[in-house]
C-alpha positions as CSV (number, residue, x, y, z in Angstrom):
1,X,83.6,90.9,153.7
2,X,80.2,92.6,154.5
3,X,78.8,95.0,151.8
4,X,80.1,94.1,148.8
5,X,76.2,94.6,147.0
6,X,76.0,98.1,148.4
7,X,74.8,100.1,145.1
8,X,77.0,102.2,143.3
9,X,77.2,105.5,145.2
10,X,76.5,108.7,142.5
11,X,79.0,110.2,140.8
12,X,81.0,112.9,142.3
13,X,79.1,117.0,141.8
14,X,80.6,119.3,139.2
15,X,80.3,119.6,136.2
16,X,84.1,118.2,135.5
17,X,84.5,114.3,135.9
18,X,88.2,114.4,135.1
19,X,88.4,117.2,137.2
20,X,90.4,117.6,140.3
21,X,87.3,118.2,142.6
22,X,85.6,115.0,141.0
23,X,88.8,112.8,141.4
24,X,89.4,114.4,144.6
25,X,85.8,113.0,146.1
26,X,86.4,109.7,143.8
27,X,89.9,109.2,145.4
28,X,88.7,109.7,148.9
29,X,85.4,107.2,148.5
30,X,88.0,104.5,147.4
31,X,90.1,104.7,150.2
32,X,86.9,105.3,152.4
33,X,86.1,101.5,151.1
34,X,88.9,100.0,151.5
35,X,89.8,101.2,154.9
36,X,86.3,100.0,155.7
37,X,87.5,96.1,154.2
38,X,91.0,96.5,155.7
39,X,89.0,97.2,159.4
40,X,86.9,94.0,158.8
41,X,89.9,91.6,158.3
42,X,91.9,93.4,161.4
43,X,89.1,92.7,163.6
44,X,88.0,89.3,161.9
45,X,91.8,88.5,162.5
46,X,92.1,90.5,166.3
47,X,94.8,92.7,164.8
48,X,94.9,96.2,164.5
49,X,95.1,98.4,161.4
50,X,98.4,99.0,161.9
51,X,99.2,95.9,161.6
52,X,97.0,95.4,158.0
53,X,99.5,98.3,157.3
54,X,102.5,96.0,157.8
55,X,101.1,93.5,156.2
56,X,100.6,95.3,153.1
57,X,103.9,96.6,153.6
58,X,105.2,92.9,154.0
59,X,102.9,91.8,150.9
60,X,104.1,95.0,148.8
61,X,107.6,95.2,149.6
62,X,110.0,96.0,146.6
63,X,111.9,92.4,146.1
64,X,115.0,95.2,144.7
65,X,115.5,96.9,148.1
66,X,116.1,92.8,150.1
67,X,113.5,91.3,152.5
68,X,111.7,93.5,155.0
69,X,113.4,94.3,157.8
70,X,112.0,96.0,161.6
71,X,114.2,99.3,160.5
72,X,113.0,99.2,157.2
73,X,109.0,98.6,158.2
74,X,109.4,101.2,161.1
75,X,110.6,104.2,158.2
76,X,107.8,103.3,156.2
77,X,105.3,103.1,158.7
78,X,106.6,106.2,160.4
79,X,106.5,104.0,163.5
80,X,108.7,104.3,166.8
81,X,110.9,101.1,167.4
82,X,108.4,100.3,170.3
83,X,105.3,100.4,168.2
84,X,107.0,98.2,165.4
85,X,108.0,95.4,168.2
86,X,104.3,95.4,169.3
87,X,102.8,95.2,165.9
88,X,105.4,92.6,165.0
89,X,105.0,90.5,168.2
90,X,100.7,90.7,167.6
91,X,101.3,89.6,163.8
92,X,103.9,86.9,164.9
93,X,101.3,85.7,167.7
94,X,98.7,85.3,165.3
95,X,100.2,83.3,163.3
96,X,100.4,85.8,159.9
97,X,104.3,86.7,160.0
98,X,107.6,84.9,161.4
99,X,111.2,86.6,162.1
100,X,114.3,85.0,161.1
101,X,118.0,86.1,161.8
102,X,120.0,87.1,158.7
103,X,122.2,84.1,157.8
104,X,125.0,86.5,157.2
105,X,124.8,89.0,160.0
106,X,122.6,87.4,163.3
107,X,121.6,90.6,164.3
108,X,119.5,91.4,161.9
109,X,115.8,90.3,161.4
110,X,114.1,89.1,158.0
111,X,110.1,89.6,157.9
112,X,108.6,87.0,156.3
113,X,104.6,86.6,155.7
114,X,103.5,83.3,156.3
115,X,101.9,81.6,153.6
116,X,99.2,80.1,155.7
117,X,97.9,83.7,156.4
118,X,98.3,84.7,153.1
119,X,96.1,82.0,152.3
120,X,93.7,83.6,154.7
121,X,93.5,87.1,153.6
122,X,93.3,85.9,150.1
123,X,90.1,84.1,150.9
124,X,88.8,86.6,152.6
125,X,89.8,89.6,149.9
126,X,89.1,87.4,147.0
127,X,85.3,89.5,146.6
128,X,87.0,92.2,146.3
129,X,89.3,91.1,143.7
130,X,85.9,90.1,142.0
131,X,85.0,93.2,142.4
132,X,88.4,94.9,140.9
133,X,88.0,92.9,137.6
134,X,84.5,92.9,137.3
135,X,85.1,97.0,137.1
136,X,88.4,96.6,135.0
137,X,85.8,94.0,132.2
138,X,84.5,97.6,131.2
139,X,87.4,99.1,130.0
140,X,89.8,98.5,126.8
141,X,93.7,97.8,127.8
142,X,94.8,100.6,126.8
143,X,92.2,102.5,128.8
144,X,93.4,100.3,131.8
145,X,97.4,101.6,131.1
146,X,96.2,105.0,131.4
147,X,94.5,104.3,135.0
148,X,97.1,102.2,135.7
149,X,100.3,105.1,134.9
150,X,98.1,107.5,136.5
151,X,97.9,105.4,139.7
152,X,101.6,105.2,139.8
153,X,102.2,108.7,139.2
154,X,99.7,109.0,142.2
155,X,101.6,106.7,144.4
156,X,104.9,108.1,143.3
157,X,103.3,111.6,144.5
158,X,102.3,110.5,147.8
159,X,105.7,109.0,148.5
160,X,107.0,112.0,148.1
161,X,104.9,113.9,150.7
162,X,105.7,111.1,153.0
163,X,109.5,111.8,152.6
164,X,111.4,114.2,154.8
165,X,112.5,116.1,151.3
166,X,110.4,119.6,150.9
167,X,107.4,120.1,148.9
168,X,106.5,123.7,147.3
């Protein structure tokens, strides 16, 4: 990972750290970051980024809902069939997933993430996770459950705008 000793960029403008424009510019640096990392590994690794999103996808899946399946990665990647088959068959090639049949039903296919690659990307994240405690070490535990509900609520929001329900 290059840039990991960049300095600390300034705080957001405004007058209003907790507020929305200051979270809003806060929010959008993080994720400017850790596209940037996410990038580095797809090319280290020859993949593309949506295939670090079906990794992640892979690596985050909820164990409650069963083992990842093509359907199930194509909905939440908001993929067409053909673009899921293409990111699978560049994942499988490189060695960072394999497919196996159902033992119950032969038609349909389990994604598993091979450990071997896992391996990989955590060598290669592992600053980063440096990085993520060494920023956590400045904060009391109950000031971490406060990020850490707020980041769910977060998630929980985006999730939502991803669905095909309404928003008003």
């Amino acid at each position: 990972m290059h840039g990991t000793s960049d300095p600390t960029p300034p705080p957001p403008p405004g007058n209003d750290p907790a507020g929305l424009q200051s979270f809003a510019v806060l929010l959008r640096r993080m994720n400017s970051e850790f596209n940037r990392i996410s990038h580095e590994f797809a090319q280290s690794q020859g993949l593309h980024l949506t295939d670090m999103q079906a990794l992640v996808a892979l690596l985050d899946a909820d164990p409650d809902e069963g083992p990842m399946t093509p359907g199930r990665l194509r909905r939440q990647l908001d993929l067409t069939s053909g673009a899921v088959t293409a990111c699978l068959d560049r994942l499988e090639k490189a060695g960072h997933i394999r497919r196996v049949r159902a033992e119950d039903d032969r038609r349909v296919v389990h994604l598993h993430y091979e450990e071997a690659a896992k391996s990989i990307a955590r060598d290669y994240f592992r600053p980063l996770a440096r990085g993520t405690e060494a920023a956590r070490a400045g904060f009391r535990p109950e000031e971490l459950t406060v990020v850490a509900r707020f980041l769910a609520e977060l998630n929980g929001e985006l999730a939502m705008l991803r669905s095909d329900s309404p928003r008003q």
